[in-house]
Structures are given as structure tokens and as C-alpha cells.
MIDREN-172068 format. One record per residue (C-alpha): residue in one letter; z, y, x. Coordinates in Angstrom, 2 decimals. Layout:
<recs>
- a|Z|Y|X
...
</recs>
This chain:
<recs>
- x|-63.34|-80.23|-182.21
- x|-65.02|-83.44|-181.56
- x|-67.39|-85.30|-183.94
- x|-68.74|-88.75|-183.72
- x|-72.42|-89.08|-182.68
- x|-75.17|-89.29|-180.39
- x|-74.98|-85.67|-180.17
- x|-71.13|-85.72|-178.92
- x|-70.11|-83.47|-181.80
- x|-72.42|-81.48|-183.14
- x|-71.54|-80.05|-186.36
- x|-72.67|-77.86|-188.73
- x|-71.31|-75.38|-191.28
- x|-73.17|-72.80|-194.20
- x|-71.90|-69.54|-194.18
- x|-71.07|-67.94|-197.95
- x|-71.88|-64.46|-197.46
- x|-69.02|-63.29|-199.85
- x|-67.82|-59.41|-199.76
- x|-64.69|-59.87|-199.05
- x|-64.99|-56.92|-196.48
- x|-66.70|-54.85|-199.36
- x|-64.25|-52.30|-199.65
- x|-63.56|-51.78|-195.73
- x|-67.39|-51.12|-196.09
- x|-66.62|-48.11|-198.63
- x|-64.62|-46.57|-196.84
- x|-66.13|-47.13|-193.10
- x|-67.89|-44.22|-191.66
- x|-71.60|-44.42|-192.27
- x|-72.96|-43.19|-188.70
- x|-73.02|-45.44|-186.05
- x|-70.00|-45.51|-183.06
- x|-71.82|-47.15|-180.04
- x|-75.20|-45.54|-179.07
- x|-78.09|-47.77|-178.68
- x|-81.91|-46.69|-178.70
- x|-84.60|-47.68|-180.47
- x|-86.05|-50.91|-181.59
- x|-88.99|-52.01|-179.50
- x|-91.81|-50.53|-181.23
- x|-93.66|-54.27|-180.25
- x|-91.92|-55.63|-182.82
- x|-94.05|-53.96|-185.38
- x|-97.12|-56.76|-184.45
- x|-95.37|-59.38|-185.92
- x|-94.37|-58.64|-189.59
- x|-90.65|-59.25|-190.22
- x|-91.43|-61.94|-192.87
- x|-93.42|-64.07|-190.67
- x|-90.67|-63.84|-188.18
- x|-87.84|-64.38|-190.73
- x|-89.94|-67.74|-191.97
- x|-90.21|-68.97|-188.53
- x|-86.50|-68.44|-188.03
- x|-85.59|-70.51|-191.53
- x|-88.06|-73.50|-190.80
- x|-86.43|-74.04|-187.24
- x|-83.14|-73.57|-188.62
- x|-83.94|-76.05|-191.39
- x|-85.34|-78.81|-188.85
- x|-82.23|-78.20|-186.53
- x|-79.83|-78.72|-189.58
- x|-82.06|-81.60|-190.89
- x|-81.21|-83.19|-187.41
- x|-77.96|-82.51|-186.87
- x|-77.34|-84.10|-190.41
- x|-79.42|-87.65|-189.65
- x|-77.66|-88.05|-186.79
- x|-74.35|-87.46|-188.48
- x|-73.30|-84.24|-186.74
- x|-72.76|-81.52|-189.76
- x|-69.21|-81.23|-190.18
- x|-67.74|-81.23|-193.94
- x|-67.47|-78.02|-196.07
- x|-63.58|-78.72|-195.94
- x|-63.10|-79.07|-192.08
- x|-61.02|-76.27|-190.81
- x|-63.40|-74.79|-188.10
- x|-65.92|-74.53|-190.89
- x|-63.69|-72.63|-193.23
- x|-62.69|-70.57|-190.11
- x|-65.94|-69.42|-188.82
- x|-67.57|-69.15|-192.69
- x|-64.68|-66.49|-193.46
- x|-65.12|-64.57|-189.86
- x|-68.63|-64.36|-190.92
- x|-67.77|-63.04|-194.54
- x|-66.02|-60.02|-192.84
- x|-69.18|-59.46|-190.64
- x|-72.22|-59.24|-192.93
- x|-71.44|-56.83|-195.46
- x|-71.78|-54.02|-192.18
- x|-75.40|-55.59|-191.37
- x|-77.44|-53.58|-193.46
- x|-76.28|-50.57|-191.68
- x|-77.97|-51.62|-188.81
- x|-81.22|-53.60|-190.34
- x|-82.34|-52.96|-194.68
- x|-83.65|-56.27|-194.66
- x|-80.12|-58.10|-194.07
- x|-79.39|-57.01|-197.46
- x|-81.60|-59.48|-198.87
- x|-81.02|-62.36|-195.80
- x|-79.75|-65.60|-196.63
- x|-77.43|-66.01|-194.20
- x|-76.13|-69.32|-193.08
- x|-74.01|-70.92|-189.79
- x|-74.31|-74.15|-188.59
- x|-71.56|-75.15|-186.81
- x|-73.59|-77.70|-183.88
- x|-70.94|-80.51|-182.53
- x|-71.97|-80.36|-178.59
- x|-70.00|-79.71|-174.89
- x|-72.71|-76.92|-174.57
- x|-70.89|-73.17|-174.80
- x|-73.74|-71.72|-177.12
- x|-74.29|-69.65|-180.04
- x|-77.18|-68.26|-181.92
- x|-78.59|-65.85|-184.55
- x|-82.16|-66.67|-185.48
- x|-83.99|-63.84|-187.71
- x|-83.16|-63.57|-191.17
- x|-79.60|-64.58|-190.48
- x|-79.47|-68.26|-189.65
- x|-76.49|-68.36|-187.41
- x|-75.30|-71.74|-185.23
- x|-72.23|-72.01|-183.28
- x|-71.78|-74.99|-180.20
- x|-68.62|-76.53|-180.87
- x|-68.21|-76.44|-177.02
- x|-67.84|-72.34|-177.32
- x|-64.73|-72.73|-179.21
- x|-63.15|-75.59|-177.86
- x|-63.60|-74.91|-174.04
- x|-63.09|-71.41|-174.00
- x|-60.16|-71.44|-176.89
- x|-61.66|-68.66|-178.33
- x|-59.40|-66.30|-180.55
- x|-60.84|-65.05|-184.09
- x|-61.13|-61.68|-182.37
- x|-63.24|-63.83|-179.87
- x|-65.41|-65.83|-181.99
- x|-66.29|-62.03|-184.16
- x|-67.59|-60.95|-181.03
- x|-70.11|-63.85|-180.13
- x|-70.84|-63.81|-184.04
- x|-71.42|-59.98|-184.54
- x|-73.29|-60.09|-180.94
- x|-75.48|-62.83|-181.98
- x|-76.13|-61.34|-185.65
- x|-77.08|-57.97|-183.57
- x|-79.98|-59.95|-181.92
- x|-81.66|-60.53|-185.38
- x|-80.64|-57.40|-186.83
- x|-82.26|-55.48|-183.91
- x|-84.94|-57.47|-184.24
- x|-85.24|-58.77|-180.53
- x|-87.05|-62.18|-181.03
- x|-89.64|-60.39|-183.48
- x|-90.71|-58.05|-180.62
- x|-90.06|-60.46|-177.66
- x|-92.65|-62.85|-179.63
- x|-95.21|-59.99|-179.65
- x|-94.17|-58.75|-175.81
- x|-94.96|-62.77|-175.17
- x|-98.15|-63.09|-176.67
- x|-100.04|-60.41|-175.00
- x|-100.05|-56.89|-174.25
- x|-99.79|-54.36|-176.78
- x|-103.39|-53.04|-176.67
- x|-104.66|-56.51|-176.97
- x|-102.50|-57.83|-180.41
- x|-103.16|-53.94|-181.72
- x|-106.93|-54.93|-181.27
- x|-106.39|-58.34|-183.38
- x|-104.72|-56.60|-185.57
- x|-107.65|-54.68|-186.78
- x|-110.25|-57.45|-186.36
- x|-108.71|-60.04|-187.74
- x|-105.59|-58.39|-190.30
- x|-101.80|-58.07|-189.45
- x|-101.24|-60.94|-191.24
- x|-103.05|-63.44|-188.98
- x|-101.37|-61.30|-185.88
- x|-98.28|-62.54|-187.70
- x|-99.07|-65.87|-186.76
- x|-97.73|-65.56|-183.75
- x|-94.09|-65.65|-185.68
- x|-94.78|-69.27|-186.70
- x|-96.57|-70.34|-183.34
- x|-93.88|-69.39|-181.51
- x|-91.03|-70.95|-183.86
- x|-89.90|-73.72|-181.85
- x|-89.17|-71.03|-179.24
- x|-86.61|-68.36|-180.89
- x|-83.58|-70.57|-179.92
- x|-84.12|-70.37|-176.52
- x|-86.22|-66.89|-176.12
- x|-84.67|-64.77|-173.04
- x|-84.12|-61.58|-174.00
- x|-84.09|-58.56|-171.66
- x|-80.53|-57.09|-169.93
- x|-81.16|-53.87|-172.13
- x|-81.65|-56.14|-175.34
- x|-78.52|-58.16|-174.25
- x|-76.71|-54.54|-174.05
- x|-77.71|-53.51|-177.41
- x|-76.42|-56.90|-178.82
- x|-73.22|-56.28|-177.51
- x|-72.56|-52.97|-179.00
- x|-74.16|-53.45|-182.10
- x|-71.75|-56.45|-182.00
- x|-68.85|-54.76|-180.68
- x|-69.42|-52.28|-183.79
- x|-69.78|-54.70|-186.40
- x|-66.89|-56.78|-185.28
- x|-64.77|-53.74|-185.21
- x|-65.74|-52.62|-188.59
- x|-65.00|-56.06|-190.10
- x|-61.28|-55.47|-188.58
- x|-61.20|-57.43|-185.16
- x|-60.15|-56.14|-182.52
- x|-62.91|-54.58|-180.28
- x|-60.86|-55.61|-176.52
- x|-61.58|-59.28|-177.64
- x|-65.33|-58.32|-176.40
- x|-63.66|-57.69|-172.92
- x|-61.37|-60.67|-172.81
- x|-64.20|-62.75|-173.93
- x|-66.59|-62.00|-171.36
- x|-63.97|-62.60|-168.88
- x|-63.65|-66.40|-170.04
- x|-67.39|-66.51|-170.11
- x|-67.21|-65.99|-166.33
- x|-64.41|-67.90|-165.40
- x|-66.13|-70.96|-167.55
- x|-69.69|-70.64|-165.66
- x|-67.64|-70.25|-162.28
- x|-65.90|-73.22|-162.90
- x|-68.79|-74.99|-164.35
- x|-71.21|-73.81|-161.97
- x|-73.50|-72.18|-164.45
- x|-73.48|-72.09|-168.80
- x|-76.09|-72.66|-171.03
- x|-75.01|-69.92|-172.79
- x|-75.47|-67.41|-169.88
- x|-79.05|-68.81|-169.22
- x|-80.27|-66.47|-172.09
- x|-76.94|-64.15|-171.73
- x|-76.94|-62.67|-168.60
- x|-73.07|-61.87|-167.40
- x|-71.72|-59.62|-165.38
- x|-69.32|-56.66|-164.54
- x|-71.60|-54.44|-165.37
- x|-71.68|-55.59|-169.19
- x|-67.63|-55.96|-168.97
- x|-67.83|-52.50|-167.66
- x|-70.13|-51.42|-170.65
- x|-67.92|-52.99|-172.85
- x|-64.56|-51.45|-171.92
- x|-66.26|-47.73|-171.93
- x|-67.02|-48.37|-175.82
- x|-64.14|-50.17|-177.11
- x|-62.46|-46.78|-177.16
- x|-65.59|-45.39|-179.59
- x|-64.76|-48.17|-182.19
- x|-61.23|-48.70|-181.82
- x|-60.95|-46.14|-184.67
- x|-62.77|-48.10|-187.09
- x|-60.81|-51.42|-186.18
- x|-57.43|-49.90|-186.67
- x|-58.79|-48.85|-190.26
- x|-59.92|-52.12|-191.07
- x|-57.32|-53.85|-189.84
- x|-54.48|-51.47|-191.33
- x|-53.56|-50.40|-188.28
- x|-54.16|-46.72|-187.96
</recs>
């Protein structure tokens, strides 16, 4: 999709959280399918809220942007509708995964730009590149894996730990914590806001996206081999491209393909109940 622009489409879309994918949630099996460890205990030095409000004010500057400059596409365009209704399906599984997502406002901006990009801020403020969907033709199966994989980041919690891994080591924040009160450590949180779009996160954070991804996307009733034939076109695109902006802060691979295809089997069971097909 193409919209008119300095930005050379950037568009923009709000996600309504509706439950439409209440009742696969009933009757989905509480325990988790993929294994993943444990959240960074680093995350801890920066309190959730702090993180969350850092996450909303960026979001709200981006969107603020994006809609001065003309680039938020209509509530009636049909990519909007698409990705607000694959996004639906998704977030009544977060709260498995992360309490707090109960309570998240969650939104997607839909950003009208060539760049193959998506993102999940904490506390749920999603944005899609037009340039993800258009250039790799991405299936709805497709798109529920970049959205459940980026939704993982901030329900994991990734950016609120890589914030306090950034700042200094843990010994030294643990210290300011005590002298000066966990609330100023949370600081850091809005300090570091006009970084969480473009933090790095680590090849083991990148792993527990995508399986925490895979899951939810599975759960929600898409089909869990999209995650393989996705990745695929990620690495035909940055081979023919020479290089994604996407893959600067999502390292590919065929290791993660590899990682991928070993767990699709683990959730296939929940897709095929979701999607009727068991």
C-alpha cells in the first residue's frame, strides 16, 4: 500500500483490542507449548510503569508525526481493518505470558514507509512498516507471526531489562536504588525513551520472541509453519536487498529457521483447535 507524503507511505492504524478470540481462550490449554526461560531478572531496576510510560509517550510523538505529515491511514482502509482484526485474535492469549497486558492499551500504527519493519513498544503500542507487507506479500498467517513475535518482546519484557543492562551494571543501579529510591532508578525508563524503537536485543531475547510468538499466533488460530515460511522471505528480501532494517535489530539465520521448525510441531495442536482443524 502506498500513501502520499514525505514519508512515502507511512500509515498508521489503532488496534481495538476486542475478544473475539475469547472463547478459543477458554478452551486453550493453560500451560505453555514452547519452552523459554526466565525473564532477565535486570528488568526488575526499572519499574514496569516507568517503562510502559516511556513506551506510550514515544508512541504518541511517532503517531503525532506520522499524522502532520499526512501518513496515518483511515480507520476504513483495508490493511487497517486487516491487521486491527489479526491483532484482536492475538491479545486475548497475552496475559498468559505477562499480568500486566490485561490492563495494556494496546494500539498499532500502521507506518506508510519502503522500510520492512515492525515493532512492539511496552505496554502494547504496536507499529507495522507498510514496506513489511507489501514487499514481502505477507500472508495473514505471516503478518500473526511478526505481530505475536513483536508483542512477545513487550510481554517478556526485553526493552525494560535491556534499558537497565544499558545503563550500568547490576551492582551499580541496585546501589541507586537504595540511595536514591526505585523510583528515581526508574528514570532510566523515560531517559532512554527515544531509544526503545531501535534497542538491539540479544539472539537469546530474539529466540524467546519467536516462540512466545509462534505460541500466541498459534493459539489465536494461524498457522504456526507461516513462522518458517516467513523467515525464509526475510532472507531472500535482505539477500536481494543487501541488508533490512528489520534484521538490524532481528538477527536471521538458519539457526532461528531451524528453531522454528523443531517447535511448530509443539503448537500445531493448539492451531488446529483454534482454527477447527483438529
Amino acid at each position: 500500500m502506498r500513501l502520499s507524503g514525505p514519508w512515502r507511505g507511512r500509515r498508521s492504524f489503532l488496534l481495538l483490542a476486542a475478544g473475539g478470540a475469547a472463547s478459543a481462550l477458554a478452551a486453550a490449554p493453560a500451560l505453555a507449548q514452547v519452552s523459554v526461560g526466565k525473564s532477565s531478572m535486570a528488568r526488575n531496576l526499572v519499574p514496569a510503569d516507568d517503562i510502559e510510560q516511556a513506551g506510550a509517550q514515544q508512541y504518541t510523538e511517532l503517531t503525532l508525526q506520522a499524522r502532520a505529515k499526512g501518513m496515518l491511514a483511515p480507520d476504513d482502509h483495508p490493511q487497517v481493518k486487516r491487521l486491527r482484526g489479526i491483532a484482536a485474535r492475538l491479545t486475548p492469549f497475552a496475559a498468559q505470558w505477562n499480568p500486566r497486558a490485561a490492563q495494556w492499551k494496546w494500539e498499532v500504527n500502521l507506518i506508510g514507509s519502503p522500510q520492512i519493519n515492525a515493532f512492539c513498544l511496552p505496554g502494547g503500542k504496536i507499529a507495522f512498516y507498510s514496506g513489511i507487507l507489501d514487499q514481502l506479500n505477507l500472508s495473514d498467517d505471516e503478518v500473526a507471526m511478526v505481530m505475536g513475535h513483536e508483542m512477545a518482546h513487550a510481554l517478556r519484557e526485553h526493552a525494560r531489562a535491556r534499558v537497565a543492562k544499558n545503563a550500568g551494571t547490576g551492582a551499580a543501579l541496585s546501589l541507586g536504588a537504595q540511595i536514591l529510591g526505585l523510583g528515581q532508578v526508574g528514570d532510566l525508563a523515560a531517559r532512554a525513551g527515544t531509544e526503545l524503537i531501535t534497542l538491539k536485543f540479544s539472539r537469546s531475547d530474539e529466540t524467546d520472541a519467536d516462540l512466545v510468538g509462534l505460541e500466541l499466533a498459534a493459539r489465536a488460530g494461524y498457522d504456526p509453519r507461516a513462522s518458517v515460511t516467513l523467515w525464509r522471505k526475510m532472507a531472500t528480501a535482505s539477500k536481494n536487498q543487501g541488508g533490512l532494517s528489520f534484521l538490524s535489530t532481528h538477527p536471521s539465520g538458519s539457526d532461528r529457521i531451524r528453531i522454528l521448525e523443531s517447535n511448530v510441531p509443539k503448537v500445531d495442536g493448539l492451531y488446529r483447535a483454534a482454527s477447527g482443524r483438529g
